[in-house]
N, C-alpha and C positions, 0 to 999 in steps of 0.2 A: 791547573789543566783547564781549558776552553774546554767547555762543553756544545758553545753553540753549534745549529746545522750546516753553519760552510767549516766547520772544524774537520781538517783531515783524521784530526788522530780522533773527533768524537765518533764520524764516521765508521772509519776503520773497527773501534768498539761497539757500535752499532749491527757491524755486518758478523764481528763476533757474537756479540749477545744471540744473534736469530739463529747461528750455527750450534751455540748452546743447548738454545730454549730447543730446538727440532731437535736435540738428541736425546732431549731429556723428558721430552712429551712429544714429539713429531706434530708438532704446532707451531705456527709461528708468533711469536711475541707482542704486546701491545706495546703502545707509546708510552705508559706508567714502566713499562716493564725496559724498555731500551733506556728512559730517561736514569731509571734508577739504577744499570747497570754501567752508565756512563760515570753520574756523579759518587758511586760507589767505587771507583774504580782505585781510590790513593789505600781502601782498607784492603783491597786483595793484594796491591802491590808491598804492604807494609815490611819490609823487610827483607823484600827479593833483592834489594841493589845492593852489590852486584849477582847480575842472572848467573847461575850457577851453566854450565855445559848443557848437562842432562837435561835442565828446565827450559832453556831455549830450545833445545832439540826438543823437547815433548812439545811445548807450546807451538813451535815453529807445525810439526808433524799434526796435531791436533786441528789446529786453525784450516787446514789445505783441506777440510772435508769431511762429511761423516763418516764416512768408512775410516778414514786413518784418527781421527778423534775418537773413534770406539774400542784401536791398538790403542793409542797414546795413551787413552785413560785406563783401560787395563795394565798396560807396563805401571804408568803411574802411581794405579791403587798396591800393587805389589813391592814393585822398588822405590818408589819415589813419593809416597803418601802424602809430602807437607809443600809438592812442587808446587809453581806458581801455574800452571793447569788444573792442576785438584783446585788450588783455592778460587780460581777464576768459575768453574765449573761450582762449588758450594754456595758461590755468592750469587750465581744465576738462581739455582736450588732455592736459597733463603728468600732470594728475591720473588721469584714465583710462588712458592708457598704461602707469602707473606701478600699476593697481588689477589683483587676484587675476583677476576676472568679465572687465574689457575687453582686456586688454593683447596679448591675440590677434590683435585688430580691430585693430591696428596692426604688430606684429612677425611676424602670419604673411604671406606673400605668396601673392597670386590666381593659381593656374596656369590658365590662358588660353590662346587661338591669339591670332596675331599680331593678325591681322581684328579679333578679338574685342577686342582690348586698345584698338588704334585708334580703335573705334567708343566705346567708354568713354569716351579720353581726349576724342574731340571733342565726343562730347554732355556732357561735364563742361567745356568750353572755350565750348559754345553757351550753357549753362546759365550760365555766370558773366557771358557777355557780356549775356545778358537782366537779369540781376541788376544789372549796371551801369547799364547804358540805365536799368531802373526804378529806380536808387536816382535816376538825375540829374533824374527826375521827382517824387520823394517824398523825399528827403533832401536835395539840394544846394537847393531854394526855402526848408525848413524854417531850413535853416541861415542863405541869404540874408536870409529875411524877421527871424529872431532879430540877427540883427547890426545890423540898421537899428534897430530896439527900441531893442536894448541904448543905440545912438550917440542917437537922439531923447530916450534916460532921461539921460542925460550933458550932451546942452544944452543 
């Protein structure tokens, strides 16, 4: 894989990684952190080929913006756990984690009142169940309606 900066397909990974890193800390990424999401990119793929339906459809739905990357990753973490979105979205995670600028945003911990902590966890519990509900509306038809295709192009 070219990684250089006239690379369309480095690019392209490039303008994924920032849609990542903004959903995963609502920041946008440094240079260590696009470069290492680029040349990372043969260990998220390890074993996608061939892209399964559902994982194009997730990746395809997720990449088009943060709102539908907040469905797609909900569907994902429920049906679809080992898609190539989850692993693309972990590799970001490791990646920042493991990066000088973000590793903060993970290793330091929020000191809180109890209250305080509860109300986080369940408006993070509402938020995901929203995210659910909307992918079964936007992701689970896309998928349905692609597998009927695919079986009509077969016979």
């Amino acid at each position: 894989m070219r990684t250089g900066a006239s690379s369309p397909e480095a690019d392209g990974l490039r303008n994924e990684c920032r849609l990542f890193t903004r959903y995963l800390l609502r920041q946008d990424p440094d240079s260590y952190v696009l470069d290492c999401y680029v040349s990372l990119q043969p260990a998220a793929l390890e074993g996608a080929s061939p892209l399964a339906l559902p994982d194009a459809v997730l990746l395809e739905t997720g990449t088009s913006g943060l709102f539908r990357l907040r469905i797609a990753d909900a569907y994902a973490r429920v049906f679809r756990p080992r898609c190539l979105l989850r692993r693309k979205l972990i590799l970001t995670f490791a990646i920042l984690e493991n990066s000088g600028r973000f590793h903060s945003c993970f290793t330091s911990g929020v000191s809180s009142s109890y209250p305080s902590a509860l109300i986080r966890i369940a408006a993070s519990m509402i938020g995901f169940g929203l995210a659910l509900t909307a992918s079964l509306f936007v992701v689970a038809p896309r998928i349905v309606l692609g597998a009927r295709r695919s079986k009509r192009g077969r016979a």
